[in-house]
C-alpha positions as CSV (number, residue, x, y, z in Angstrom):
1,X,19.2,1.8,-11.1
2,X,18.9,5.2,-11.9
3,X,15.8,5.0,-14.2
4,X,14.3,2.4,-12.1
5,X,13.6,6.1,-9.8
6,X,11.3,7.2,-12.6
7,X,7.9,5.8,-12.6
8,X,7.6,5.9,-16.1
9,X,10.4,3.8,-16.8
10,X,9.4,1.5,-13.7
11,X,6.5,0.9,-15.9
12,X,7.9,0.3,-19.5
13,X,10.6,-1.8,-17.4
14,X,8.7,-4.2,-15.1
15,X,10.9,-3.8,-12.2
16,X,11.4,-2.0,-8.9
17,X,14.4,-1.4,-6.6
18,X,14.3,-2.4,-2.9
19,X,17.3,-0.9,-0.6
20,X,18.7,-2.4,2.3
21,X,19.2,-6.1,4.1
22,X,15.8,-6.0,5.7
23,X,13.6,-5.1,2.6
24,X,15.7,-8.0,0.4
25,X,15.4,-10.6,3.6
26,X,11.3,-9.9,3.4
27,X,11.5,-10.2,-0.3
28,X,13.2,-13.6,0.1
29,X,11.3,-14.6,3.4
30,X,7.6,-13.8,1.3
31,X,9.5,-16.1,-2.1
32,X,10.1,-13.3,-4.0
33,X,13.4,-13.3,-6.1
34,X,15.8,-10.9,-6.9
35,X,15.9,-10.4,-10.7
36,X,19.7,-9.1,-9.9
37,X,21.4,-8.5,-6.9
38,X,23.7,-5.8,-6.4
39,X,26.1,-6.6,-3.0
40,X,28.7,-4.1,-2.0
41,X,32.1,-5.6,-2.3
42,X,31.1,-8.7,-4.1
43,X,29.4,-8.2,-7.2
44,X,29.8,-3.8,-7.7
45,X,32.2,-1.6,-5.9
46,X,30.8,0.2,-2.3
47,X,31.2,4.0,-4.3
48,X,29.2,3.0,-7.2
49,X,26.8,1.3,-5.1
50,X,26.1,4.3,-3.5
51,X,26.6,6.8,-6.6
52,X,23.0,5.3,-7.2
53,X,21.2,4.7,-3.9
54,X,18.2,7.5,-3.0
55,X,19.7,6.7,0.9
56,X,21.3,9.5,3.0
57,X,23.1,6.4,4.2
58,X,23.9,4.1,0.8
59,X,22.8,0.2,1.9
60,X,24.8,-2.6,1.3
61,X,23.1,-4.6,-1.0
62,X,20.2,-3.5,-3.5
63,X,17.3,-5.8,-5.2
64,X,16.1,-5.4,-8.0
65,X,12.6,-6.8,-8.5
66,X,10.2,-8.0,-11.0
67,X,6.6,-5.9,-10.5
68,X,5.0,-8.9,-11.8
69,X,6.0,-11.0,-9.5
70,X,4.6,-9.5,-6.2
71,X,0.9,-10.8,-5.0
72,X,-1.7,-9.4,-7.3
73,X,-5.1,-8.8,-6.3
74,X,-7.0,-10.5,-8.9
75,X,-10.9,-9.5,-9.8
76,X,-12.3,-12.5,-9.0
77,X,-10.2,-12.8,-6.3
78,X,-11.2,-14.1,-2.6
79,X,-13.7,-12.4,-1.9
80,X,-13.8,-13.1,2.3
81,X,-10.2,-10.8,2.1
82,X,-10.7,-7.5,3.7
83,X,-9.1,-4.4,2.6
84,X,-8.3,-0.6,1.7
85,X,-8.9,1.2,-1.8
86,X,-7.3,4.3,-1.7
87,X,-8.9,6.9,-3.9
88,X,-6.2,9.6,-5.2
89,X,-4.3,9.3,-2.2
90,X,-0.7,10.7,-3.9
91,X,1.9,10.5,-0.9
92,X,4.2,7.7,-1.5
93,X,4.2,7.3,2.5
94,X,1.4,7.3,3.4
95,X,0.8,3.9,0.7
96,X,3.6,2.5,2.2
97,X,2.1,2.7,5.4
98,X,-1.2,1.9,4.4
99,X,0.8,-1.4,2.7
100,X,2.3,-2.2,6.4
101,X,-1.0,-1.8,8.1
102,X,-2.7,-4.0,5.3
103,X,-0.1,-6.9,5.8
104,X,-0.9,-6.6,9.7
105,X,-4.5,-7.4,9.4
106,X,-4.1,-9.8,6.3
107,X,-5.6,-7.2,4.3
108,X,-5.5,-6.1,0.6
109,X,-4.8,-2.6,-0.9
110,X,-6.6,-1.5,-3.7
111,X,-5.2,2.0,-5.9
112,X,-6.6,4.1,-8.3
113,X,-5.0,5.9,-11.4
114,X,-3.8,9.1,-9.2
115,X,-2.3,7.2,-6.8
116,X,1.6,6.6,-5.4
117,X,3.3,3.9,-7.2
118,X,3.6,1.3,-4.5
119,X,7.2,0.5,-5.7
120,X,8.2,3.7,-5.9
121,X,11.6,3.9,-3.4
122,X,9.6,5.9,-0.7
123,X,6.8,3.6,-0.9
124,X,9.0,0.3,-0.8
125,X,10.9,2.2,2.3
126,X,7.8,2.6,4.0
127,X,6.0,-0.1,3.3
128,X,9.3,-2.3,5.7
129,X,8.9,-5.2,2.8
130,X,5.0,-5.6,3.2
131,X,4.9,-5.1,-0.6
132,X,6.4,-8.1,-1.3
133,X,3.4,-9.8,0.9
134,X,0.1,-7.7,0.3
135,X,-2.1,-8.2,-2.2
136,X,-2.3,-5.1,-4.6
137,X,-4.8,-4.5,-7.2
138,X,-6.9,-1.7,-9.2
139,X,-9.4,0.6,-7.0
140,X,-12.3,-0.8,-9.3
141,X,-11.4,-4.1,-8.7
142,X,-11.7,-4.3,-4.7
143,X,-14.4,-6.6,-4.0
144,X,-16.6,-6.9,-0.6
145,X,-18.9,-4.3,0.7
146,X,-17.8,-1.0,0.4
147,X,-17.8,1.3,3.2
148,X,-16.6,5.1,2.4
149,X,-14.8,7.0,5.3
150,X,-15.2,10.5,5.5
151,X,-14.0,13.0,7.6
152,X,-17.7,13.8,8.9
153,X,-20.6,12.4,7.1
154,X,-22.5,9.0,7.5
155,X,-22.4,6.5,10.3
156,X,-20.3,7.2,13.3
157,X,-17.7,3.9,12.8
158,X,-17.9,2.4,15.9
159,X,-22.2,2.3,15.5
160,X,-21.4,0.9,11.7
161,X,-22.8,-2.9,11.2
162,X,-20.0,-4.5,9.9
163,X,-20.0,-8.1,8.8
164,X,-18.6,-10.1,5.9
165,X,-15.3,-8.9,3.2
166,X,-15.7,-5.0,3.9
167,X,-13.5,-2.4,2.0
168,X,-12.5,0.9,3.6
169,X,-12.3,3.5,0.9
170,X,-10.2,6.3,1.8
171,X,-9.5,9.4,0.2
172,X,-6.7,11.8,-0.1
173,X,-6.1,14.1,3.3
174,X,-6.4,17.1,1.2
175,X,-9.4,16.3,-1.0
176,X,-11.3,13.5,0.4
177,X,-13.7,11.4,-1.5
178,X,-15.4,12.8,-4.5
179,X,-19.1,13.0,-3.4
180,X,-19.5,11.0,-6.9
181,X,-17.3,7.8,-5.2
182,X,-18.2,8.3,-2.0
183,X,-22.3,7.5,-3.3
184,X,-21.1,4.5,-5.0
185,X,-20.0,3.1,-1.8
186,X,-22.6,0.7,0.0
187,X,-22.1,2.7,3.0
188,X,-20.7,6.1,4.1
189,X,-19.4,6.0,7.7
190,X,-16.8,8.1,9.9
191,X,-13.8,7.7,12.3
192,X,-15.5,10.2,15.8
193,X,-12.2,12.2,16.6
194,X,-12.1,15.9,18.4
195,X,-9.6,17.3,15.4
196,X,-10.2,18.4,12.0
197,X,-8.8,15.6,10.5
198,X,-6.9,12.3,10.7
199,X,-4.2,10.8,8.7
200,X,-4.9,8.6,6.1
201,X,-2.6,5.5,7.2
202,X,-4.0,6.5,10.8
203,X,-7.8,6.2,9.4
204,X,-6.9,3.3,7.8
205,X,-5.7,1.5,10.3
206,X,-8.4,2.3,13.0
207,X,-10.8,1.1,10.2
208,X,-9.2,-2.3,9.5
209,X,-8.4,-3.1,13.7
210,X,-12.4,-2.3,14.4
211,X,-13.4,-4.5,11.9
212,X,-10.9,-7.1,13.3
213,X,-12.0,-6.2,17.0
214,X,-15.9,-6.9,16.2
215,X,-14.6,-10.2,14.1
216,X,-15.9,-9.6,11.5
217,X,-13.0,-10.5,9.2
């Protein structure tokens, strides 16, 4: 449990930890199972449970999960699915989010290297079991037309044509989109706000509800 908190060993592993009653019901609700289940009181002891939870508050029961067998984004995958491709965007809460706002609008989620490990703890946390439901794939794999969001450039959103599979690429919050990725995007649009800047799970949700709202999804 302890080295399933390391990416790297996530990785060489195959497998990911989800804490809590309501992250191993969505696990088991989506047909996802447990390659072992640890239960306080039953199968490990309530301290030693606890000794390895990343909780302030140690859960009662932990799964542990096979990466392989969540839904996978595949390249030549339905190509009418909308969804986000997140370009460098390192905060492991902001993916959970984005992962949770993706399931809402039966969307996909696209990463590139640079990225948070979706099954990272924070991002399993955040995600409130959508990673056991969303499609997740490689950034260069995201299929649809490709529309870049940026803090101020291109076509105001709301004035955007939007029809057919569409893919929001968002950036990080501190960087953006490389100028380079942002031009091999079909389209470069923005979200009009009166701040600097918006949060990325915020952006990506606007993005994915206006493209509901105009049906186009």
């Amino acid at each position: 449990m302890r080295k399933l908190e390391s990416r790297r060993w996530r990785d060489k592993l195959g497998l990911f930890a989800a804490e809590g009653e309501d992250l191993v019901e969505a696990a088991g609700s989506a047909g996802v199972e447990a390659a072992d289940l640890l239960v306080a009181g039953e199968n490990i002891s309530p301290e030693l449970l606890a000794s390895v939870s990343t909780l302030g508050h140690a859960a009662r029961v932990i799964g542990v999960y096979r990466t392989n067998d969540l839904p996978r984004l595949e390249p030549a995958g339905d190509r009418a699915l909308p969804g986000l491709a997140l370009w460098h965007v390192a905060d492991p809460g902001n993916v959970g989010t984005l992962l949770r706002t993706a399931d809402a609008f039966g969307a996909f989620l696209a990463l590139s290297d640079g990225s948070a490990d979706p099954t990272g703890p924070k991002a399993v946390r955040a995600s409130m079991g959508a990673i056991f439901r969303v499609p997740v794939g490689r950034f260069e794999d995201a299929p649809g037309r490709r529309v870049a969001l940026s803090a101020r450039a291109g076509t105001p959103l709301p004035e955007l044509e939007l029809g057919g599979a569409t893919t929001f690429v968002l950036g990080s919050e501190r960087d953006g989109l490389p100028a380079d990725v942002a031009a091999a995007c079909d389209e470069v649009a923005h979200i009009p706000i009166r701040s600097e800047s918006l949060n990325v799970a915020a952006a990506g949700a606007i993005a994915l509800y206006e493209l509901r709202r105009r049906g186009a999804s």
